[in-house]
KESEFI-263157 format. One line per 4 residues: number of its first residue (from 1); their letters; for each residue x, y, z of N, C-alpha, C, O. Coordinates in Angstrom, 2 decimals. Last residue first. Example, Ala and Ser with C-alpha at 12.3 -4.5 7.8 and 13.67 -1.06 7.14 Angstrom:
2
2 = SA = 12.85 -2.25 7.08 13.67 -1.06 7.14 12.90 0.03 7.87 13.41 1.14 8.04 | 13.19 -5.69 7.80 12.30 -4.50 7.80 13.20 -3.30 7.80 14.24 -3.32 8.46
! end
This chain:
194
194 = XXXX = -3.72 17.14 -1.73 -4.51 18.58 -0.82 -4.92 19.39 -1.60 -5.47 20.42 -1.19 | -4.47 14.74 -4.10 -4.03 15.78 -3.67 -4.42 16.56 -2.51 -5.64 16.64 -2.33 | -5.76 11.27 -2.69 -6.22 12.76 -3.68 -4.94 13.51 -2.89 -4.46 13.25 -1.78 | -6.23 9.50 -0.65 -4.98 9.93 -1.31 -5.39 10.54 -2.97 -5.20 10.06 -4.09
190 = XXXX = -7.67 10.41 0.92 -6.44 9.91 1.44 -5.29 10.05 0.27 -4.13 10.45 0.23 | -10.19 9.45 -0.39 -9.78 11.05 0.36 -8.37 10.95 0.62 -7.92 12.04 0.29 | -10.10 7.25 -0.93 -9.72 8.32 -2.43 -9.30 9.69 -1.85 -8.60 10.60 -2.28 | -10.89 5.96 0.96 -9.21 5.83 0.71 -8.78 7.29 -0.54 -7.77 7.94 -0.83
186 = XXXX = -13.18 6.98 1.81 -12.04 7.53 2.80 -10.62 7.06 2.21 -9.53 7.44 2.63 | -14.59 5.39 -0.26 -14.64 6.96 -0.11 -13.54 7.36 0.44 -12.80 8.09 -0.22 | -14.02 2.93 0.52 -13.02 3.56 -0.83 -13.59 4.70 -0.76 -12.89 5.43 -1.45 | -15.16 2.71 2.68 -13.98 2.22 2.65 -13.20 3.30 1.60 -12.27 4.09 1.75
182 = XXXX = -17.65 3.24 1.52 -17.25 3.80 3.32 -15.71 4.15 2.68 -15.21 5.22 2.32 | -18.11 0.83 -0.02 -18.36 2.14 -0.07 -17.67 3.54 0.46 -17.32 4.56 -0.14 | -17.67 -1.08 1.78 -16.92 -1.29 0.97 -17.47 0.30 0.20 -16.41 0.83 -0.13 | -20.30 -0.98 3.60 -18.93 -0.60 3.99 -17.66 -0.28 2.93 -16.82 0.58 3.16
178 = XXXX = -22.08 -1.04 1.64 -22.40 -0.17 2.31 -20.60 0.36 2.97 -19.97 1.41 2.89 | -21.70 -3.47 0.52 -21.53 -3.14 0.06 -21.32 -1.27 0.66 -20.56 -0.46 0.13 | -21.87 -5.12 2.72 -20.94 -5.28 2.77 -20.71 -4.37 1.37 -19.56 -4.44 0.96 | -25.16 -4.90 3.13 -24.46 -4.26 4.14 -22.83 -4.05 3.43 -22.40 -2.90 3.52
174 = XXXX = -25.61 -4.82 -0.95 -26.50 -5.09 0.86 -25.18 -3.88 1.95 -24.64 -2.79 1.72 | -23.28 -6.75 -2.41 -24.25 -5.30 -1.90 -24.59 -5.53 -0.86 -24.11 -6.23 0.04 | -21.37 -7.53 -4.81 -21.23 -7.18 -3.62 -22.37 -6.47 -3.39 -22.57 -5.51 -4.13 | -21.36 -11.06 -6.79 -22.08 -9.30 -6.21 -22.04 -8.79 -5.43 -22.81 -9.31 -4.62
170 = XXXX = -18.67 -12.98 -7.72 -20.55 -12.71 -7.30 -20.54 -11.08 -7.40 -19.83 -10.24 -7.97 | -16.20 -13.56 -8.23 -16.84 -14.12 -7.34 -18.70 -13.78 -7.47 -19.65 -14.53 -7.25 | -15.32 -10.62 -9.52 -15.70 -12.13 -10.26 -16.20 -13.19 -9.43 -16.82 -13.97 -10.15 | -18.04 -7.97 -9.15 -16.46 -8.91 -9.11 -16.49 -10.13 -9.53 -17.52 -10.72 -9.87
166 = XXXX = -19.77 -5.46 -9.55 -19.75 -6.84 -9.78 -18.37 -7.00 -9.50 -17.59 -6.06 -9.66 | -21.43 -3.32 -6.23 -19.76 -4.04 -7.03 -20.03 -5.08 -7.54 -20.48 -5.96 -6.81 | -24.48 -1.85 -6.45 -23.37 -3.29 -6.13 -21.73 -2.89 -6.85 -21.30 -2.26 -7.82 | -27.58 -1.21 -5.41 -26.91 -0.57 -5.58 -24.99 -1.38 -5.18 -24.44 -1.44 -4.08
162 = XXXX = -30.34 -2.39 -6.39 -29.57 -1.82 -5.49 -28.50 -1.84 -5.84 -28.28 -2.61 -6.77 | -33.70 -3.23 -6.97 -32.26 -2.82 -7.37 -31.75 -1.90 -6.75 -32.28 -0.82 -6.47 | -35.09 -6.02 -6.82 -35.31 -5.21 -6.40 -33.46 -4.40 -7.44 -32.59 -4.91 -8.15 | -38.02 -8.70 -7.27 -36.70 -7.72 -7.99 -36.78 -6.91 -7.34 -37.88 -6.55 -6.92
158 = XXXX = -38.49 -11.44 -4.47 -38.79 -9.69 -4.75 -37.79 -9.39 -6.19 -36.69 -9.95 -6.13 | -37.37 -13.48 -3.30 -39.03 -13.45 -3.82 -39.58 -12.55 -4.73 -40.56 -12.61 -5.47 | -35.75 -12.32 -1.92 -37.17 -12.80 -1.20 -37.53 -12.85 -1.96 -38.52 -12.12 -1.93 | -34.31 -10.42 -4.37 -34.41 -10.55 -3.04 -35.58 -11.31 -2.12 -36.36 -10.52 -1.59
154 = XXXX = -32.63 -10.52 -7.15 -34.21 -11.40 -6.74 -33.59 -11.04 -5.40 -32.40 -11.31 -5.24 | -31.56 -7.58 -8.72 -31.35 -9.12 -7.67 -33.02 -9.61 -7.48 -34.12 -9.09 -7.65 | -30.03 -5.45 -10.72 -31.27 -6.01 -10.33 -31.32 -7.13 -9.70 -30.98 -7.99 -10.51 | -27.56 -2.76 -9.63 -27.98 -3.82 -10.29 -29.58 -4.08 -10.03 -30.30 -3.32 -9.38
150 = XXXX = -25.88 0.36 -10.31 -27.64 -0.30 -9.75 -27.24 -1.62 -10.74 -26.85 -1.68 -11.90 | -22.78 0.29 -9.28 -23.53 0.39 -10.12 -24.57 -0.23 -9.77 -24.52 -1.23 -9.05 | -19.30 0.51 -9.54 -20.37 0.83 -8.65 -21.79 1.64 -9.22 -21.99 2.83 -9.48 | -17.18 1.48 -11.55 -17.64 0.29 -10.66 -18.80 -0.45 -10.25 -19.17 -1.60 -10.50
146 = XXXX = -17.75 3.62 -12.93 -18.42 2.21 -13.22 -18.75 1.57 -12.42 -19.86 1.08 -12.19 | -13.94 4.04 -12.78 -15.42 4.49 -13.43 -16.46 3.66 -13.57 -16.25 2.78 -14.41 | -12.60 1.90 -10.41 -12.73 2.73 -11.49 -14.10 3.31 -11.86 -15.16 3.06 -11.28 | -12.67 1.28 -7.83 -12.24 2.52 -7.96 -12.76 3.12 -9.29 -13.18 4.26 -9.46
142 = XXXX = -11.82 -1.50 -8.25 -13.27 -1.32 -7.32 -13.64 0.15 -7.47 -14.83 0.43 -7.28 | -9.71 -1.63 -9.45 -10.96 -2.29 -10.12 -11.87 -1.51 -9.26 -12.73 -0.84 -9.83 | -7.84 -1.13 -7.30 -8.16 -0.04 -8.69 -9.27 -0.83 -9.48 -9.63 -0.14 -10.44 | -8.03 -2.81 -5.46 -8.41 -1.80 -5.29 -8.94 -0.91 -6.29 -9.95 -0.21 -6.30
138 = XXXX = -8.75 -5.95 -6.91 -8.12 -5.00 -6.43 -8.68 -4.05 -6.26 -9.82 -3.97 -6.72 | -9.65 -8.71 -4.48 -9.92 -7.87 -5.31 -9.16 -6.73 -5.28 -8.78 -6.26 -4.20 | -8.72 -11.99 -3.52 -8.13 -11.14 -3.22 -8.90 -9.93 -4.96 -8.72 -10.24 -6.14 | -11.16 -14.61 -2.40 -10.69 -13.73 -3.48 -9.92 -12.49 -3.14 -10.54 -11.79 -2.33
134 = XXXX = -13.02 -17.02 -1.54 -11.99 -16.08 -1.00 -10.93 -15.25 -2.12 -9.85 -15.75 -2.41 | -15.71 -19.52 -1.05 -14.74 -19.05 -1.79 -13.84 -17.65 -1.49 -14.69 -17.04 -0.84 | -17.67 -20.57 1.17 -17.48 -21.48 -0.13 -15.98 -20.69 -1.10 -15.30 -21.44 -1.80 | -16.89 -20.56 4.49 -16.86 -19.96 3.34 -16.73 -20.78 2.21 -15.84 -21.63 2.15
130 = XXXX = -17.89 -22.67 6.80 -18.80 -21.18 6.26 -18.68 -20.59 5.09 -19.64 -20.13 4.47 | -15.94 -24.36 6.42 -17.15 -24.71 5.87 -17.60 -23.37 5.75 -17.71 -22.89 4.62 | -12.50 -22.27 5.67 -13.28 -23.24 7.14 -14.89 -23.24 6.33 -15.14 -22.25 5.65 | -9.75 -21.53 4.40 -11.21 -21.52 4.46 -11.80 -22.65 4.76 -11.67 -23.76 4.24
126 = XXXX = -7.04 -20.56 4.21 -7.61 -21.48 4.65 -9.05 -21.26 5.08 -9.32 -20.78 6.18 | -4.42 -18.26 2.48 -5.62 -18.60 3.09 -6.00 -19.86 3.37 -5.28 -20.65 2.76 | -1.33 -17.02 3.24 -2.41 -17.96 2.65 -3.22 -18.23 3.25 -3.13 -18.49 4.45 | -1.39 -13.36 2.82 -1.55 -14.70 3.38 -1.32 -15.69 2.78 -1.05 -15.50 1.60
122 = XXXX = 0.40 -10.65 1.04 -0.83 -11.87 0.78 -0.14 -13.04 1.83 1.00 -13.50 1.82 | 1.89 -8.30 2.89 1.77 -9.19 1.82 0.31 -10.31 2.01 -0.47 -10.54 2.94 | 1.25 -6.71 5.41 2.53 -5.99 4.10 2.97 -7.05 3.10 4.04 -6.97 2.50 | -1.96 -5.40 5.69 -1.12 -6.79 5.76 0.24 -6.41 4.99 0.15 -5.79 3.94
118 = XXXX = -4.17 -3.91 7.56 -3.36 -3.44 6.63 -1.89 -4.61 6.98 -1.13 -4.69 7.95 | -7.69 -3.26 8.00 -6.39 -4.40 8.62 -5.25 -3.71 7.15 -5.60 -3.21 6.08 | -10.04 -1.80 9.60 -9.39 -1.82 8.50 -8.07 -2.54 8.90 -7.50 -2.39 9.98 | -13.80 -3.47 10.54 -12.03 -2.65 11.06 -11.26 -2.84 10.05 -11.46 -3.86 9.39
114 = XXXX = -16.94 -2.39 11.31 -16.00 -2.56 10.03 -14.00 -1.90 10.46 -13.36 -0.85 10.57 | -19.47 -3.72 12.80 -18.52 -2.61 13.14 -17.11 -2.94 12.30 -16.29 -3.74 12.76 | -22.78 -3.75 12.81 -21.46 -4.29 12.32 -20.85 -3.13 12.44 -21.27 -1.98 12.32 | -25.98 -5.28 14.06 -25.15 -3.78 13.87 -23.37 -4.30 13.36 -22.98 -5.40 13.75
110 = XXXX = -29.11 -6.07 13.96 -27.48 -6.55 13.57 -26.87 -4.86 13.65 -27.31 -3.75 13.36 | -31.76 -7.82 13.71 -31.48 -6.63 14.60 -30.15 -6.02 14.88 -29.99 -5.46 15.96 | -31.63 -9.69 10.93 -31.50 -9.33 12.46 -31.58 -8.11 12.71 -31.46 -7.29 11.80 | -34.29 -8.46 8.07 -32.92 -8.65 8.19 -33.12 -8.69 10.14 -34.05 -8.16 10.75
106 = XXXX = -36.24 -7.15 7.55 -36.47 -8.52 6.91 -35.23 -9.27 7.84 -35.27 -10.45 8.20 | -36.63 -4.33 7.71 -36.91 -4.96 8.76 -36.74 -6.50 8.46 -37.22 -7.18 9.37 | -33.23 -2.66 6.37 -34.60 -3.23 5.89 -34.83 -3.97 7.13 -33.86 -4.34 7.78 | -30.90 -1.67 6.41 -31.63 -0.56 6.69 -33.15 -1.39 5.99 -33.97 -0.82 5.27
102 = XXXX = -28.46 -2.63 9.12 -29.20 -3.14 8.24 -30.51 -1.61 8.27 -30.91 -0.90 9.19 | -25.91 -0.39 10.43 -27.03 -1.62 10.52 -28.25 -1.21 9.18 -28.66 -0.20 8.63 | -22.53 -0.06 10.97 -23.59 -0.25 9.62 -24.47 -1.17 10.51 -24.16 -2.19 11.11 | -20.18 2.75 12.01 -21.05 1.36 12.36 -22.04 1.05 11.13 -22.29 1.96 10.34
98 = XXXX = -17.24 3.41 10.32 -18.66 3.83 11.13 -19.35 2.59 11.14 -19.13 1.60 10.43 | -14.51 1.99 10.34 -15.27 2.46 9.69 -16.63 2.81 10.97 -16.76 2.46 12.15 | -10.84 2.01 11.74 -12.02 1.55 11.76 -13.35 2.85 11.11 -13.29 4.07 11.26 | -7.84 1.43 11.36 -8.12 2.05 12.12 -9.56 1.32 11.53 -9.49 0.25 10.94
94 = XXXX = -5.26 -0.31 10.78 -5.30 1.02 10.53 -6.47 1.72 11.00 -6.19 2.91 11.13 | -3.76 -3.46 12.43 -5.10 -2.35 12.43 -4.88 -1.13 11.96 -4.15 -0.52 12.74 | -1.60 -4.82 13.16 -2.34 -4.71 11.87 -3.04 -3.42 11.67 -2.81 -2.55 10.83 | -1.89 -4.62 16.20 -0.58 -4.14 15.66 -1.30 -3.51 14.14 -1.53 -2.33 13.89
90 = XXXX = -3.95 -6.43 16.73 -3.94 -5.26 16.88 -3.13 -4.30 16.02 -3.58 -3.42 15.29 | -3.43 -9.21 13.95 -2.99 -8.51 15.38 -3.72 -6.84 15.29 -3.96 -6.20 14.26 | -4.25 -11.80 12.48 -4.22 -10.34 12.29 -4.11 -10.11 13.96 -4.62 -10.74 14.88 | -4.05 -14.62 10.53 -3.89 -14.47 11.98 -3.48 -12.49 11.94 -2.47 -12.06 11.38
86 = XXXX = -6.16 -16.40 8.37 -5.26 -15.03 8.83 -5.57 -14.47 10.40 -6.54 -14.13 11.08 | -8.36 -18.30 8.05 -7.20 -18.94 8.44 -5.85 -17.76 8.49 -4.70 -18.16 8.63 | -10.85 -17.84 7.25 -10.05 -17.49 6.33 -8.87 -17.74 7.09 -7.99 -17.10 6.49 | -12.78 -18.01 9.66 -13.28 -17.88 8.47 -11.97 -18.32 7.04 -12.27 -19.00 6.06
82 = XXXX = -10.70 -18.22 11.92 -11.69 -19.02 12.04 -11.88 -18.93 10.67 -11.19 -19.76 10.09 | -9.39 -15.23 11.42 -8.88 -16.44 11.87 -9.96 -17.69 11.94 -9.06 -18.48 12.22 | -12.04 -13.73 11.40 -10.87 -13.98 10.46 -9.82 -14.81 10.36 -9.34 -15.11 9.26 | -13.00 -13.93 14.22 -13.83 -14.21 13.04 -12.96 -14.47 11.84 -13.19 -15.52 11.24
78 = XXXX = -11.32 -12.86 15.25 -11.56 -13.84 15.51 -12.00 -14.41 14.63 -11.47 -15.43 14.18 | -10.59 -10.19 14.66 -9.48 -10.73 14.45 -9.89 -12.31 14.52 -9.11 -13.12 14.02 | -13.53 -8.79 15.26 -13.17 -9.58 13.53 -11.76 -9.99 13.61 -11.39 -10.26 12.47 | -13.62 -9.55 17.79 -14.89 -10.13 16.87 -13.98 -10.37 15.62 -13.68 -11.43 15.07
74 = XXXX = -11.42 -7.60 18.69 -11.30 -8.91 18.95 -12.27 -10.06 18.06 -11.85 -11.16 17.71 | -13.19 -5.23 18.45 -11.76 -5.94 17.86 -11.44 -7.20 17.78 -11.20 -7.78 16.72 | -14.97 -5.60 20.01 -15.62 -6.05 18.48 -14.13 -6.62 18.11 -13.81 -7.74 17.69 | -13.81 -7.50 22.82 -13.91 -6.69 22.28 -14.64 -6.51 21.17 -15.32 -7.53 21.08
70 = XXXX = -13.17 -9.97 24.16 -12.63 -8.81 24.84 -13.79 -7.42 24.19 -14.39 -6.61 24.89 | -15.14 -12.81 23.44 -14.51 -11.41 23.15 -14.11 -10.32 23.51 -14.84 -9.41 23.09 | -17.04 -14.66 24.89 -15.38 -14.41 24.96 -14.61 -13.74 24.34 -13.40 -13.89 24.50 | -19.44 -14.13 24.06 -18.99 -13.86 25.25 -17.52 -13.56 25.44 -16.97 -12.58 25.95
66 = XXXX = -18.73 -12.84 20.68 -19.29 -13.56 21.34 -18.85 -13.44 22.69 -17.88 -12.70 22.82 | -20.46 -11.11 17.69 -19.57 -11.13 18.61 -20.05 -12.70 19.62 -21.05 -13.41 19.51 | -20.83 -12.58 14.29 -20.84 -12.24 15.55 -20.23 -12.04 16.55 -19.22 -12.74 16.64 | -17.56 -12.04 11.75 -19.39 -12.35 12.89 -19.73 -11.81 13.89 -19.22 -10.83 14.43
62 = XXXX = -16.18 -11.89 8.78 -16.00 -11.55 10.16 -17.47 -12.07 10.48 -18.33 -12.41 9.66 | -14.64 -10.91 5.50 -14.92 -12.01 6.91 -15.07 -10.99 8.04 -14.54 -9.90 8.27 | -17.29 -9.81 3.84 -16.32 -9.14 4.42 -15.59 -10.60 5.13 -16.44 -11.48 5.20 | -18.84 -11.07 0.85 -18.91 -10.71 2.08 -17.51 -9.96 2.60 -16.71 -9.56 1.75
58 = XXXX = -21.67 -12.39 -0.98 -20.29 -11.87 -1.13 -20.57 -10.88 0.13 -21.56 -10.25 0.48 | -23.57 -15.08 -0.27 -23.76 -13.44 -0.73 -22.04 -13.35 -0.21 -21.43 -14.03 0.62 | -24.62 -17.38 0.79 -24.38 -17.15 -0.70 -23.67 -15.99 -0.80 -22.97 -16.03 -1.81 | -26.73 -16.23 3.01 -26.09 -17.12 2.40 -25.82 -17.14 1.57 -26.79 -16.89 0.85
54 = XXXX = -27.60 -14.28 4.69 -26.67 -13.75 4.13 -25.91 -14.81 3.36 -24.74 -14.62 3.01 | -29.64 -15.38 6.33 -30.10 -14.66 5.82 -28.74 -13.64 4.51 -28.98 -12.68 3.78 | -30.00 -18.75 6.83 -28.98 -17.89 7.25 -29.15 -16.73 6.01 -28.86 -17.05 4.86 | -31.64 -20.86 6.51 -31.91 -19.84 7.28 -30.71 -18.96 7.86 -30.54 -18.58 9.02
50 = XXXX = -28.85 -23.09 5.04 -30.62 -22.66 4.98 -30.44 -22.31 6.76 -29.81 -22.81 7.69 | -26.47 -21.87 3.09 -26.65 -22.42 4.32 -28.41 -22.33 5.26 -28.80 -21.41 5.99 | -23.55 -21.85 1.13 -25.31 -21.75 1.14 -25.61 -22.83 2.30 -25.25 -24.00 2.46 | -20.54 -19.57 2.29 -21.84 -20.60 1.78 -22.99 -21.16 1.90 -23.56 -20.92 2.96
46 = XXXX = -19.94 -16.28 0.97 -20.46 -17.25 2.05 -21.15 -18.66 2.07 -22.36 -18.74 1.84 | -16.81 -15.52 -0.89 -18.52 -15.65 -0.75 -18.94 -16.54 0.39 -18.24 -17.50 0.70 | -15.12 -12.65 0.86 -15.66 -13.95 0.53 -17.13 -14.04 0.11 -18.13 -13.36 0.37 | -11.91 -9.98 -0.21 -13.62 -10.49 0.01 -13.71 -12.25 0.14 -12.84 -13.03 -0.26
42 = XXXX = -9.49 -8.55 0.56 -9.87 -10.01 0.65 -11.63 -9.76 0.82 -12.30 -9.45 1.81 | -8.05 -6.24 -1.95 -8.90 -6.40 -0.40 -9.42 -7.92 -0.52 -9.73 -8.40 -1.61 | -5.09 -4.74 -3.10 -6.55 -5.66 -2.93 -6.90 -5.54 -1.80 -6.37 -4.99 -0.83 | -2.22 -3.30 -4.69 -3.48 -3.22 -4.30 -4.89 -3.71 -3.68 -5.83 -2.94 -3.83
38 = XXXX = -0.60 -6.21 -6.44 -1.05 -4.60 -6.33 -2.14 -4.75 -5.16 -2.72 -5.76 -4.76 | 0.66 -5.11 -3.93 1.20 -6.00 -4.85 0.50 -6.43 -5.77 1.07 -7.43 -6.20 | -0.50 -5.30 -0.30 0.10 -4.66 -1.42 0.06 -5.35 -2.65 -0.64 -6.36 -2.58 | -3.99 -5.86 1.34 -2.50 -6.32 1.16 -1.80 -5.22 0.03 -2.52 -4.36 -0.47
34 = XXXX = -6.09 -5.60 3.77 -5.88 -4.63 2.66 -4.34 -5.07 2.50 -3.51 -4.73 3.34 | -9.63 -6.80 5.26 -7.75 -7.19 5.17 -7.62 -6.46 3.93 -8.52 -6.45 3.09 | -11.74 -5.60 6.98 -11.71 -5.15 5.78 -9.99 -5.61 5.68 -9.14 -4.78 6.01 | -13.50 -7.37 8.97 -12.15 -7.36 8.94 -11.98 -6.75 6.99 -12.12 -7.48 6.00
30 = XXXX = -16.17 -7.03 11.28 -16.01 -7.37 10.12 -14.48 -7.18 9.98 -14.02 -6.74 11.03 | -18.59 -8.18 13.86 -17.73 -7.33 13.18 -17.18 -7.98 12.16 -17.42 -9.16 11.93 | -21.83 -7.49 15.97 -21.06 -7.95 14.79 -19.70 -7.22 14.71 -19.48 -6.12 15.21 | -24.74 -7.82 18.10 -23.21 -6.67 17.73 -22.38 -7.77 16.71 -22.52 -8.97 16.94
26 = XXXX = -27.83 -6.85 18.20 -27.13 -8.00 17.38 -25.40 -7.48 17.25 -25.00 -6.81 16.30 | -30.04 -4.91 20.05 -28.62 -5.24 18.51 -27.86 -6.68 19.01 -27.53 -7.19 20.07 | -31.01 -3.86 22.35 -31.68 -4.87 21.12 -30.81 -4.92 19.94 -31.32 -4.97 18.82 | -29.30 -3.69 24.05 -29.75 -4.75 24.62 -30.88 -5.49 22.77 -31.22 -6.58 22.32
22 = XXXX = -26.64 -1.68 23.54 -27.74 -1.84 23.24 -28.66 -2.81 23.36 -29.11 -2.86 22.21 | -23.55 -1.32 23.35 -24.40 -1.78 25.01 -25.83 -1.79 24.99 -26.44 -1.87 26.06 | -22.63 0.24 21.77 -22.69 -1.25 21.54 -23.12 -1.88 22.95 -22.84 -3.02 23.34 | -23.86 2.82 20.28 -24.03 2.20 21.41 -23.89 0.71 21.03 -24.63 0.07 20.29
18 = XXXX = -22.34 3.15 17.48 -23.60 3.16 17.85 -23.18 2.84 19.25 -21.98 2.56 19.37 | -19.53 5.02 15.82 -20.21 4.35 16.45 -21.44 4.06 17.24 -21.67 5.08 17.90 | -17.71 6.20 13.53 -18.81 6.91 14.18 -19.53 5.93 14.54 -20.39 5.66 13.70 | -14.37 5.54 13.54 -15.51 5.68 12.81 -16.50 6.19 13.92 -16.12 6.54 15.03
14 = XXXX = -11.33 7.05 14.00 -12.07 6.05 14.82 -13.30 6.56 13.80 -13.30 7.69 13.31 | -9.13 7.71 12.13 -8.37 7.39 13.50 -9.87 6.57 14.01 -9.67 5.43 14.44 | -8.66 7.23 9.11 -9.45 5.93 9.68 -8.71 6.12 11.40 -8.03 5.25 11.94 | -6.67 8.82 8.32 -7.48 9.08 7.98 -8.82 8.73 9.01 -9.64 9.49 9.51
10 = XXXX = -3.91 7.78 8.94 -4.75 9.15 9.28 -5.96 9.46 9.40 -6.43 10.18 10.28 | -4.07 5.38 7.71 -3.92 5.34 8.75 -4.85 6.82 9.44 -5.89 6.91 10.09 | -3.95 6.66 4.80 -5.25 5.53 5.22 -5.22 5.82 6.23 -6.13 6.60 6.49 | -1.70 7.34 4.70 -2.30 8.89 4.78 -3.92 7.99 4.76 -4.96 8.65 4.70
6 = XXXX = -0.03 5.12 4.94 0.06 6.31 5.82 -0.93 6.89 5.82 -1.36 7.15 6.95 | -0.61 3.71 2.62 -1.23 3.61 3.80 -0.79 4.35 4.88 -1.37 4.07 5.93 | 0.10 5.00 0.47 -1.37 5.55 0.48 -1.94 5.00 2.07 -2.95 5.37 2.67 | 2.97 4.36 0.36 2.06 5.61 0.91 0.83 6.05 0.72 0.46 7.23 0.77
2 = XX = 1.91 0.92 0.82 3.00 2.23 0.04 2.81 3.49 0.97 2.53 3.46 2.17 | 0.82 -1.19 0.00 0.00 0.00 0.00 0.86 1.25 0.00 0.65 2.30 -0.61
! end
């Protein structure tokens, strides 16, 4: 990442957070991993898994929190280690996105808290049953003109159109598109001219 992850670091000192002591949320987290050589971010697709409302669907790693989590931090270093077999430290961390909850009633009561990981090369990965697949995307794909674009999805039953990254794995939208949004807004800020 070079020097664009300096002026990332700066950027991402703390996102805009919900009450995570909320008795009706669902607390979550997520691990946005960002390697060099060129450029990427580790997405997954999730695998198909009946009554799991995000099955299939191109994703971030990371989950639920759980008792034995110090922390969310701790949620997506866990979750990422478990999901995708990368062992990420505090150390890693460039800093963290604003909170995302779901903006349809169909969905948990979920709140996600998006942390930016900054790796100084590609892992190898190891993917555990949850994930059917793991893709390193680059940055400048996700960036270019276009990218980011109304698609049409069957949701429930429903067409609906919203608003995606195609990649070669699948479709990014929904929540993980919301962050991955977030993400490359604050990187272009970062590294645009003053």
């Amino acid at each position: 990442m070079g020097g664009r992850a300096a002026r990332l670091r700066e950027r991402l000192t703390k996102g805009e957070f919900a009450a995570d002591h909320d008795p009706g949320l669902i607390w979550a987290a997520v691990a946005l991993v960002l390697v060099p050589d060129p450029d990427s971010i580790l997405l997954i697709r999730r695998a198909e898994r009946a009554g799991d409302p995000w099955s299939g669907h191109m994703a971030l790693p990371g989950g639920r929190r759980e008792a034995g989590d110090l922390d969310l931090l701790a949620t997506a270093i866990r979750e990422t280690a478990e999901e995708v077999g990368v062992q990420l430290g505090a150390q890693d961390m460039a800093g963290s996105l604003d909170d995302v909850i779901p903006r349809t009633p169909v969905l948990p009561p979920i709140a996600v808290r998006p942390f930016v990981f900054l790796l100084p090369q590609r892992p190898t990965l190891t993917l555990n049953p949850e994930v059917s697949k793991a893709s390193w995307v680059g940055l400048d794909l996700l960036l270019r003109a276009g990218a980011h674009h109304p698609v049409q999805l069957d949701v429930a039953g429903q067409s609906r159109q919203v608003l995606a990254y195609e990649v070669e794995n699948g479709i990014v939208w929904g929540m993980t598109e919301r962050i991955l949004t977030s993400f490359l807004a604050q990187l272009q800020q970062a590294i645009s001219p003053p």
